[in-house]
C-alpha positions in Angstrom: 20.7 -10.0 40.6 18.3 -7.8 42.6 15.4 -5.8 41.0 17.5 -2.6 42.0 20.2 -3.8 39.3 18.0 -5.9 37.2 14.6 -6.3 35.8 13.2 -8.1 32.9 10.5 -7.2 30.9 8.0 -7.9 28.3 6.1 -6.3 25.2 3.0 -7.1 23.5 2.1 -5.0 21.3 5.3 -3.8 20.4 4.9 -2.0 17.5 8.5 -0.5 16.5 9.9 -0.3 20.7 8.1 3.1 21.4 7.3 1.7 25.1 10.2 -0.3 25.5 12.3 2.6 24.4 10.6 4.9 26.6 11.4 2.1 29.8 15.0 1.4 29.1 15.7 4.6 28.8 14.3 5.2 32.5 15.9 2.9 33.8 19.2 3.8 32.0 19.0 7.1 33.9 18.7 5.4 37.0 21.8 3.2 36.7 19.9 0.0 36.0 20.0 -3.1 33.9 17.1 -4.1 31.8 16.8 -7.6 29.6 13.6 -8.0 27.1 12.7 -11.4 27.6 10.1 -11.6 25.2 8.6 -9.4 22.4 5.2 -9.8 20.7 4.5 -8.1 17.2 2.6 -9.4 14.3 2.7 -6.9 11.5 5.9 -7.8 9.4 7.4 -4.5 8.6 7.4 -3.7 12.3 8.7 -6.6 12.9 11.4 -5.5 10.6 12.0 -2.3 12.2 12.4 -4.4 15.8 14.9 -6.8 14.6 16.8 -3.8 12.9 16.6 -2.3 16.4 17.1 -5.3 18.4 19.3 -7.6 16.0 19.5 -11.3 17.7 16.2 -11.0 19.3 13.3 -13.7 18.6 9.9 -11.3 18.2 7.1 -13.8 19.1 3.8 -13.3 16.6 0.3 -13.5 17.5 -0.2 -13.6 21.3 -3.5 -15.1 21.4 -1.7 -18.0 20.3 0.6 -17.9 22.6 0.6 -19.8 26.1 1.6 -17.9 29.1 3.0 -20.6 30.3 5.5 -20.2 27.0 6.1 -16.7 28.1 9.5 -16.1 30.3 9.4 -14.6 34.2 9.4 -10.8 33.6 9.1 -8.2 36.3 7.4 -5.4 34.4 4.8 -6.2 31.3 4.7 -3.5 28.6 1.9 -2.7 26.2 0.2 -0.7 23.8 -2.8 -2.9 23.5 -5.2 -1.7 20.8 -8.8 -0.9 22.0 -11.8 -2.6 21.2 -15.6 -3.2 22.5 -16.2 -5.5 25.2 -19.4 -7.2 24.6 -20.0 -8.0 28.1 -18.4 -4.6 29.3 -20.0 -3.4 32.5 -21.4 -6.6 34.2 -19.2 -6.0 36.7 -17.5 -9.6 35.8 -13.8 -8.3 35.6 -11.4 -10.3 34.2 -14.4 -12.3 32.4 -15.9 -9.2 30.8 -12.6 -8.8 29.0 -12.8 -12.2 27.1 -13.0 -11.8 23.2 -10.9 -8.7 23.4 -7.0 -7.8 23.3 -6.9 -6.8 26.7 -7.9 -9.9 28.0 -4.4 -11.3 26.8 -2.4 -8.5 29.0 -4.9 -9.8 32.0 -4.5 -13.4 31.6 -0.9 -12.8 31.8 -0.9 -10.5 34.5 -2.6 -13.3 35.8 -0.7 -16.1 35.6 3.2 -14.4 36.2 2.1 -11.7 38.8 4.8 -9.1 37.6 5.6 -6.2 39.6 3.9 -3.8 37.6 3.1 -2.9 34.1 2.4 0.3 31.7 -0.7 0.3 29.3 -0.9 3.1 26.2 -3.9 3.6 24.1 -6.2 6.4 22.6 -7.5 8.8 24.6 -10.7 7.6 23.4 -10.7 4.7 25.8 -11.5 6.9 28.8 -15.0 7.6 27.5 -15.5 4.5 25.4 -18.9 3.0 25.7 -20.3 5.8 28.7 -23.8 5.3 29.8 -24.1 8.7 30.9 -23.0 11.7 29.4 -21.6 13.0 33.1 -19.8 10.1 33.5 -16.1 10.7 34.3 -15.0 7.4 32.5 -17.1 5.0 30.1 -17.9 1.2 30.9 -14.6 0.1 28.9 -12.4 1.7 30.8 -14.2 0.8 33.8 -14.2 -3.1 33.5 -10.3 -2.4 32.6 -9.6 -0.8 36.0 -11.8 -3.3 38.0 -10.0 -6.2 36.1 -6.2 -4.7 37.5 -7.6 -3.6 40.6 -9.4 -7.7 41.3 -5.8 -9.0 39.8 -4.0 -7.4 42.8 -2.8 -3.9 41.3 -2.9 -0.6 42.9 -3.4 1.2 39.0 -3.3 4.8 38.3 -4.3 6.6 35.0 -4.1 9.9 33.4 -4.4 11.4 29.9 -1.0 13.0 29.0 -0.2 15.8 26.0 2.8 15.0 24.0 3.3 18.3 23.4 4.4 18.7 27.3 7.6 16.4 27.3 9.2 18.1 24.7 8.0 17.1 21.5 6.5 19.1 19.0 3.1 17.1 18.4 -0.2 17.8 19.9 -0.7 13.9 20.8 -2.9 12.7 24.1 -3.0 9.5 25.1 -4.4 7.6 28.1 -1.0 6.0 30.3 -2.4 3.0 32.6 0.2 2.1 35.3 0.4 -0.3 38.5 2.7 -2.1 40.7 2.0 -4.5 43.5 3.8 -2.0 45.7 1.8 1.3 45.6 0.2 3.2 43.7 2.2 5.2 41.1 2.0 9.0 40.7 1.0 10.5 37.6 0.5 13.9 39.0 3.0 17.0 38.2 5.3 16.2 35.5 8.0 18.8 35.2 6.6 20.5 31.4 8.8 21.2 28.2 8.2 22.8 25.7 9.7 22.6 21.5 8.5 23.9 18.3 8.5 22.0 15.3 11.6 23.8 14.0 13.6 21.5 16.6 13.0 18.6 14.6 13.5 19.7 10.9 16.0 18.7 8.9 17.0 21.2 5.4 17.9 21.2 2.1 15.9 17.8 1.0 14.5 17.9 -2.3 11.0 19.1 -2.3 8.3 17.9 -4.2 7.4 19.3 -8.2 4.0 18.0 -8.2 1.2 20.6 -10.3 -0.9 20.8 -7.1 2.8 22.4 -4.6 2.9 24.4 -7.9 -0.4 25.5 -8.2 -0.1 26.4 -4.4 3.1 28.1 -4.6 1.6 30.1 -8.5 -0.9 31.6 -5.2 0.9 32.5 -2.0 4.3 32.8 -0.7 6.1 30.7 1.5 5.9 32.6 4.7 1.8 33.1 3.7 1.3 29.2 4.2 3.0 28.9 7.2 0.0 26.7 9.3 -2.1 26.8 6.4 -4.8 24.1 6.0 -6.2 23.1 2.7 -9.8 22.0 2.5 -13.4 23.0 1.5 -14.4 22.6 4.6 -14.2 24.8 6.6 -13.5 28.7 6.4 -11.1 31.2 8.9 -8.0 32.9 8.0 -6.0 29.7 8.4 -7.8 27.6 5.9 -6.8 27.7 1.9 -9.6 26.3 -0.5 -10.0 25.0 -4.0 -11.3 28.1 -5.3 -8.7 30.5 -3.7 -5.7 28.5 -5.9 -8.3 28.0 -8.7 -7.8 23.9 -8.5 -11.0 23.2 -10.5 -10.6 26.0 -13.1 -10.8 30.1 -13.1 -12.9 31.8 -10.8 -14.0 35.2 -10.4 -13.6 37.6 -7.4 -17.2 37.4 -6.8 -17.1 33.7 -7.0 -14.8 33.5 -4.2 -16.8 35.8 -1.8 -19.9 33.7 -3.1 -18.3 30.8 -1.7 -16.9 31.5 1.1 -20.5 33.1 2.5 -21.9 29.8 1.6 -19.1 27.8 3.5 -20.5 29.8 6.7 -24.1 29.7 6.1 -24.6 25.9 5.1 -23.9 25.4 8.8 -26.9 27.1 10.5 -29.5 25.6 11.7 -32.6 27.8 10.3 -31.9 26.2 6.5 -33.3 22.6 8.6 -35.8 24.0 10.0 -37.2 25.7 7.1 -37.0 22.0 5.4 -38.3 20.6 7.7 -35.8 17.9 8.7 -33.0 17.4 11.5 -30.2 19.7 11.0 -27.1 18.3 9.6 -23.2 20.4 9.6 -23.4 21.7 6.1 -26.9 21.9 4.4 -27.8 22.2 0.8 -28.9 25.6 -0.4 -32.0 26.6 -2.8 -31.3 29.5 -5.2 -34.2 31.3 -3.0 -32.2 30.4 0.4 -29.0 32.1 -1.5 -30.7 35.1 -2.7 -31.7 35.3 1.1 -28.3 36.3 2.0 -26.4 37.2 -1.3 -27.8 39.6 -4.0 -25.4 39.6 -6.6 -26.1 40.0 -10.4 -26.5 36.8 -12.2 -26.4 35.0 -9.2 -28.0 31.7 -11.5 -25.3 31.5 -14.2 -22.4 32.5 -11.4 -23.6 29.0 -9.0 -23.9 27.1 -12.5 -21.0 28.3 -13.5 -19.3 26.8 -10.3 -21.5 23.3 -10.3 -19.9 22.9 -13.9 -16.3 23.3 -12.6 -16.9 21.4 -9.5 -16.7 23.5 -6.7 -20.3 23.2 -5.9 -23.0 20.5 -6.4 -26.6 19.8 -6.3 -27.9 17.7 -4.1 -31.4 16.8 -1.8 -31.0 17.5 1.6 -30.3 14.4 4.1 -32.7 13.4 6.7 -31.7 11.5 9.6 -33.2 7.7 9.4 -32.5 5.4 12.4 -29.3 7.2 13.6 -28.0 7.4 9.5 -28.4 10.3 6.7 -30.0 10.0 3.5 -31.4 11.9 0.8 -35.0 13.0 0.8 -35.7 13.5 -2.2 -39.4 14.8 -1.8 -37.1 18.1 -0.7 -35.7 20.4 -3.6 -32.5 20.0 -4.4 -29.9 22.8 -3.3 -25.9 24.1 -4.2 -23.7 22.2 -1.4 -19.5 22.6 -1.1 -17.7 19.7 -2.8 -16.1 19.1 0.6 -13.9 16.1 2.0 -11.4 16.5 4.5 -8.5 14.3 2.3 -9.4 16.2 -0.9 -6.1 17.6 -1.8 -2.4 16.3 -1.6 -1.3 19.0 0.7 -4.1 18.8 3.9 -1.7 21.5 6.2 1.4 23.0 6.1 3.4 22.6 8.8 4.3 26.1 11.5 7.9 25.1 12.7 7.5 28.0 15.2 4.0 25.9 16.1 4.0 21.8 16.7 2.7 19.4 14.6 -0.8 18.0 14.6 -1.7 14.7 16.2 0.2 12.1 13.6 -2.2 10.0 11.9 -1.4 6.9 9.8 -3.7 8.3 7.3 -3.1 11.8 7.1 0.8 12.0 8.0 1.2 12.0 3.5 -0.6 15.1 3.4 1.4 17.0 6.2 4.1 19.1 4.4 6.7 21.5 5.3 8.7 24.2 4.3 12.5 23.6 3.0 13.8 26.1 1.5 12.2 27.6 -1.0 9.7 24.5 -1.4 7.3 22.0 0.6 7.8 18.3 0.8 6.4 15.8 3.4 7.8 14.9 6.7 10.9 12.4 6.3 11.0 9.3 8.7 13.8 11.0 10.6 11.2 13.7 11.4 9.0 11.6 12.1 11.0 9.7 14.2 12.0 12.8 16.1 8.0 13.9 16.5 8.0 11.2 18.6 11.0 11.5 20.5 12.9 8.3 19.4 16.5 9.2 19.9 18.7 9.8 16.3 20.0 6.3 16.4 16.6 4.6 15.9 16.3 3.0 12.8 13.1 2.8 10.7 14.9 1.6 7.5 11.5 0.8 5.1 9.2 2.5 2.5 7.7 5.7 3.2 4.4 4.3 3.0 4.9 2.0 5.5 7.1 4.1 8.2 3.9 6.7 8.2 1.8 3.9 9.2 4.3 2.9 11.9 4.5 6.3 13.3 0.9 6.7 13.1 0.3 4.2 15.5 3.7 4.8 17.6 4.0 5.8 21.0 5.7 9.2 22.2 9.2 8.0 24.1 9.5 10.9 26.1 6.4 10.2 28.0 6.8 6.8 28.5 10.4 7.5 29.7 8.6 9.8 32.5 6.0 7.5 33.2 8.1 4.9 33.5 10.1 6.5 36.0 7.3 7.3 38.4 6.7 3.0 38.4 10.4 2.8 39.1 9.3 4.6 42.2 7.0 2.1 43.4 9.0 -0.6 43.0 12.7 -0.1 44.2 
């Protein structure tokens, strides 16, 4: 059976299928075949997800341990190959400088079975990952990884492409690395869509009763948190903090305007200078700093007042020591924001005339949305659809675990249109 009607692949990598998704369903389009001949995976509840997906198959584990020789002849080689330093990364040694990291098992393989192309995802990161020079259009990583396809016969193109673009609500970019021994694929001028969030919602779940939705919901309507952040870090219209829902106990109007001036001027660069030390985002302020800037009555008692209930602390400003902060505490001590990006179970609530953030492992349990008359989190449908997997794509596990699995998912959509412009190199 010719290539035209045929081809096999492989993925490493796999996660849940994102890539391998993505692929068949290119193909599919195109009227052609497609057989996974081998599948590597080695966290267990992904593996679960691919078996539930691909019943019947054998997923392979580790692939360091793994022979090429025990790999079968493939056409095409899939991967989402995580990222990592290469400790000999700009020598200009190739497929040498890649030893020691995960990469170096997609090369050795490339090696050894000369497919007729391939498709690498990763983080946009990679692009500037270890750059010697701020002006440098790629870093040394990223480099060595084109120099290595490029020495293993492999006409490669790469671009950084937006989720958000290929119709799926998420802001998510990622670098797409693609050869074939043919030509060199096109990753230029993809035909844009557009979706809002609304697209992928389902309604009428049950929503969550916690005290902190309560607390939110005791403050502002549903249509007033509509893209709504919730943190003490930062202020702007869009962002909801402690103090305006009264998390940490009651606070007065003039509290609130109190803090919020300080949430601004913590940031400049003059409070460093009058210390005396590097400036760092979000200094600690004297009483005499404050007073500087804010003369309200019992100005003392009100920043006490605040300390006590936690919205504020005291602490020495931070001076930077051999690239790290710590205190110096020869300084005076000064009122800071009790900030942390994580702080509170709600971090955003979700626009669905807007798109979703970038979906993070981490953070995708503190992304809620509006049902109703309530907020609950995303479900793993949603999050399914937020990343273009088709309605039939199971992800049958805990919560806990499918957030972790999207987190580190790839956007089908995109692959399915990167996918097609290899298909053109090769038939």
């Amino acid at each position: 059976m010719s290539i035209k009607e045929k081809i096999r692949f492989i993925d490493l990598f796999a996660g849940i299928g994102g890539i391998r998704k993505g692929f068949e369903l290119a193909c599919e389009a195109r009227g052609i075949l497609t057989e996974c001949v081998f599948t590597s995976e080695i966290k267990t509840y992904a593996v679960d997800v691919l078996k539930q997906n691909h019943p019947g198959e054998v997923i392979s584990g580790d692939i360091t341990q793994i022979a090429t020789s025990q790999i079968p002849d493939f056409d095409i080689l899939l991967a989402g190959f995580p990222c990592q330093a290469f400790s000999a990364a700009g020598k200009r040694l190739g497929f040498e400088d890649t030893r020691g990291t995960l990469f170096f098992e997609v090369a050795r393989i490339l090696r050894e079975k000369q497919p007729l192309g391939f498709i690498l995802e990763n983080v946009e990161g990679l692009v500037n990952h270890d750059r010697e020079k701020p002006t440098d259009k790629v870093g040394r990583t990223l480099s060595t990884i084109l120099e290595t396809l490029d020495d293993l016969g492999y006409k490669v193109s790469w671009r950084v492409l937006n989720a958000k673009n290929f119709g799926v609500p998420q802001d998510r970019k990622r670098i797409y690395i693609v050869g074939t021994k043919a030509k060199e694929p096109n990753l230029e001028k993809f035909k844009h869509t557009k979706k809002a969030l609304k697209s992928v919602l389902e309604q009428g779940l049950p929503v969550s009763d916690s005290s902190f939705v309560k607390l939110v919901l005791s403050h502002y309507t549903i249509d007033e948190l509509y893209g709504k952040s919730i943190k003490d870090k930062r202020g702007g219209d869009n962002n909801i903090h402690s103090w305006d829902i009264e998390y940490k106990g009651a606070v007065s109007a003039q509290q609130k305007e109190l803090l919020n001036i300080m949430l601004k001027e913590r940031r400049k660069k003059k409070w460093a200078e009058e210390y005396g030390i590097d400036w760092m985002d979000g200094m600690p302020l004297t009483l005499k700093h404050i007073k500087s800037f804010c003369n309200f009555k019992d100005l003392k008692p009100m920043l006490d007042d605040l300390v006590k209930k936690g919205y504020l602390k005291m602490e020495y400003p931070k001076k930077k020591v051999e690239n790290k902060r710590i205190q110096d505490k020869s300084l005076p001590k000064g009122y800071n924001i009790v900030a942390g990006k994580m702080s509170f179970e709600i971090n955003k609530v979700l626009d669905p005339k807007d798109i979703a953030p970038t979906l993070v492992a981490m953070d995708m349990q503190h992304l809620f949305v509006v049902d109703g008359n309530g907020l609950r989190t995303l479900t793993l449908r949603e999050g399914l659809r937020l990343f273009g997997y088709p309605d039939t794509y199971k992800l049958d596990t805990t919560l806990e675990n499918g957030y972790d699995l999207l987190g580190n998912t790839v956007v089908v959509p995109v692959i399915q249109a990167v996918a097609d412009r290899l298909l053109d190199c090769i038939l």
